[in-house]
N, C-alpha and C positions, 0 to 999 in steps of 0.2 A: 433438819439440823437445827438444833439449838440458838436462837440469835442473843447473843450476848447481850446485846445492847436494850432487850426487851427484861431479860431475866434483871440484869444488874436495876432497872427501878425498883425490885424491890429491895427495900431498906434490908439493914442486917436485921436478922433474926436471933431473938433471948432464949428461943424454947418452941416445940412445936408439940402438938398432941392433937391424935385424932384426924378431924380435919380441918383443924385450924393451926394457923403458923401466927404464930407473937412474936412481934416487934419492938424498937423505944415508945415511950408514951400509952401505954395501953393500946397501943395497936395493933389489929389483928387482921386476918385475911384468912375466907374460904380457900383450903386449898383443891382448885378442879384442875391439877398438873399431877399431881402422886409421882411426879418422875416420871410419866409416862409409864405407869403401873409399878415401879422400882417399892414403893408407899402404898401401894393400892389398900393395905388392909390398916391405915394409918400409919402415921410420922412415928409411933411406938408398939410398932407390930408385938401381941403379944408371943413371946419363947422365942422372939428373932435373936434378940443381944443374947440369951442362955446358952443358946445352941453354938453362937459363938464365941462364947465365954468356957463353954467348954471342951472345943476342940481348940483355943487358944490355952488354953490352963493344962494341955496336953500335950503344947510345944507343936503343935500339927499348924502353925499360923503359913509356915513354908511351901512352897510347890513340893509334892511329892505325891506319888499313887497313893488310892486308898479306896475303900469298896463302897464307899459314896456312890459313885457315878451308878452302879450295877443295881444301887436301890433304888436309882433315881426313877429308871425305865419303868419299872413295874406300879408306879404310880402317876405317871404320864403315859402311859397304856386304858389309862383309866380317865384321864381330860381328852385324850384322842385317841378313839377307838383305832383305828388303821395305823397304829404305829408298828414300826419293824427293828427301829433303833432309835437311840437318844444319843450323841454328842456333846460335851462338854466345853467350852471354850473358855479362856481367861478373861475376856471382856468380850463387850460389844464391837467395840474395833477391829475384833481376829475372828468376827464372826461371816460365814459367804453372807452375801448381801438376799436373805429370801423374804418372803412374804411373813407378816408377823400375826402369833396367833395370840388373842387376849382372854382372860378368863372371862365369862355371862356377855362374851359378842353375840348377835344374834346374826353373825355372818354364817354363809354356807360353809359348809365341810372342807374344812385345809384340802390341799391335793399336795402332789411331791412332796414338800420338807418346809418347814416351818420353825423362826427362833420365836421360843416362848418365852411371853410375857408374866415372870413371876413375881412376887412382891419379896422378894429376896433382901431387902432392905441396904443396911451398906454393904453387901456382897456385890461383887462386880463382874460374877460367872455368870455366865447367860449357857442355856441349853438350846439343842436343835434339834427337831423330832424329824425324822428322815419316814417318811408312809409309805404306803405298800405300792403306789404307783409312781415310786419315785425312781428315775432310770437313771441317773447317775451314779459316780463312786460316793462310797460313804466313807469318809475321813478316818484317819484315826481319833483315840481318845485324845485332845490337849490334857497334859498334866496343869491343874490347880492345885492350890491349897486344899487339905482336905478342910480346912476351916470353911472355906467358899463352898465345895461342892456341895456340903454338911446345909449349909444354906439353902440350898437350892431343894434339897430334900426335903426340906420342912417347910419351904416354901410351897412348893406342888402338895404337900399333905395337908398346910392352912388353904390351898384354893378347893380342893375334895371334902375338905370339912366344911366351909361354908357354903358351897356349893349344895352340900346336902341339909344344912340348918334350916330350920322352920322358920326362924328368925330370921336369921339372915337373908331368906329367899324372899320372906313378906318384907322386909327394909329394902331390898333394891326394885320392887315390885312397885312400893309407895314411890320412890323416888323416882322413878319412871314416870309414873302418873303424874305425880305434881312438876315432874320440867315439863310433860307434854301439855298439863293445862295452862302453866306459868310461861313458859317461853314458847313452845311450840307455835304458836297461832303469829310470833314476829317472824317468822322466818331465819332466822339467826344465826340458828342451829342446826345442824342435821344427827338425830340421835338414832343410835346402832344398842341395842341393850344396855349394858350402864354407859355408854361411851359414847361423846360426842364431838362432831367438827364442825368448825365454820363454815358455813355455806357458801361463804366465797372468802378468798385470802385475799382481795385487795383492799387495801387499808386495813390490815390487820394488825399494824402498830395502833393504830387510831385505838381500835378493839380492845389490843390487850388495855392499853394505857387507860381507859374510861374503867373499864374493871377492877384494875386494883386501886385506881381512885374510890373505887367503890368498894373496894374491900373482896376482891373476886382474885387468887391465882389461876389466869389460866395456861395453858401451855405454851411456853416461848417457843414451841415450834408450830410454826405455821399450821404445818401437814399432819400434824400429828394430832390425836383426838385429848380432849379431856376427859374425868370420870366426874362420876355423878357421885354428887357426897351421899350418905344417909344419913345424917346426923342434923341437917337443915330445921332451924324453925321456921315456923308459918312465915316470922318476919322476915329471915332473911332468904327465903323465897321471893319473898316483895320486894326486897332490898335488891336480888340479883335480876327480876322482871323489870325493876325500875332504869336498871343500868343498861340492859340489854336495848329499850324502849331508846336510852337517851342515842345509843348508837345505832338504833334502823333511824332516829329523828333527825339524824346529823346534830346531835351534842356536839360539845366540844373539838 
């Protein structure tokens, strides 16, 4: 869960692009939160706001059926091979409580049913991929906005697209490599494909708070992983080794 009290140090923000968030005074911060993937493909995904500019220009901004969801499946059939159905939900809060799947985890193969992790931006539908060895009932559809589910589709369509880019695959590849040479060796961290968690949550205000001193968002929830930017220069590679270092040193 979210701790309010970690999130609110950071100052209001003027503007965000990529993966950096700007602040008053020229201030800026890596962002390694994405929303817990909500931003994963940046703070200005590109086609997110068109797609919703266009089912809002439609008057679809309301809950009501719409053939969204039915497209949804056949392209999360395609992130998880073993699927049998896809579910719809209005948020996170009306979703059952399962095990959560992230796009370039290098976790084992989902089992039963899984709410996925989309870069859906400000949509606030979450989907749930129900697999082949999943022995319970599967829900009805929740009615959304077709504006949201709309979302969600082209959200699963940008995780399949970059997924298969050359580019894309050599930028999370590099960025792998340089957190495992830059941070890996303090212990700090523990990194799963672009995602990573604290290796231990106690004193993990301490953590956050040394980082965005330094210029680092990391995730205000404890349990929950961060992502690995690609956009990093050399320096603030050194800049975020340096932060990390002051917190295994007992900085601050």
């Amino acid at each position: 869960m979210i701790d309010p009290a970690l999130l609110n140090q950071l100052p209001p923000l003027r503007r965000a692009r990529g993966d950096r968030l700007y602040g008053p005074g020229q201030r800026h911060w890596v962002d390694l939160w994405k929303q817990d993937g909500v931003w994963l493909l940046g703070r200005r995904p590109e086609g997110a706001a068109q797609e919703w500019k266009n089912q809002v220009d439609k008057g679809l901004a309301g809950w009501a059926p719409s053939l969204w969801p039915r497209r949804l499946e056949p392209l999360v059939r395609q992130l998880v091979s073993t699927v049998v159905a896809v579910r719809v939900f209005r948020n996170v809060d009306r979703t059952p409580d399962l095990p959560v799947w992230r796009p370039w985890d290098d976790e084992p193969a989902p089992t039963g049913a899984v709410r996925l992790i989309l870069p859906t931006g400000p949509g606030q539908a979450v989907a749930v991929a129900f697999l082949s060895d999943w022995t319970g009932p599967i829900p009805e559809q929740e009615v959304t906005s077709p504006a949201e589910a709309a979302g969600l589709v082209h959200a699963a369509a940008q995780v399949l697209r970059f997924t298969a880019d050359p580019k894309a695959v050599e930028a999370r590849r590099l960025a792998a490599l340089a957190f495992d040479r830059h941070l890996g060796p303090l212990g700090l961290f523990v990194r799963r494909g672009i995602w990573f968690t604290a290796a231990s949550t106690q004193d993990y205000p301490r953590l956050f708070r040394l980082h965005l001193e330094a210029g680092f968002l990391l995730n205000p929830d404890a349990a929950s992983p961060g992502v690995l930017p690609t956009e990093l220069s050399d320096g603030e590679w050194q800049a975020w080794k340096a932060a990390a270092q002051s917190c295994s040193q007992g900085g601050g």
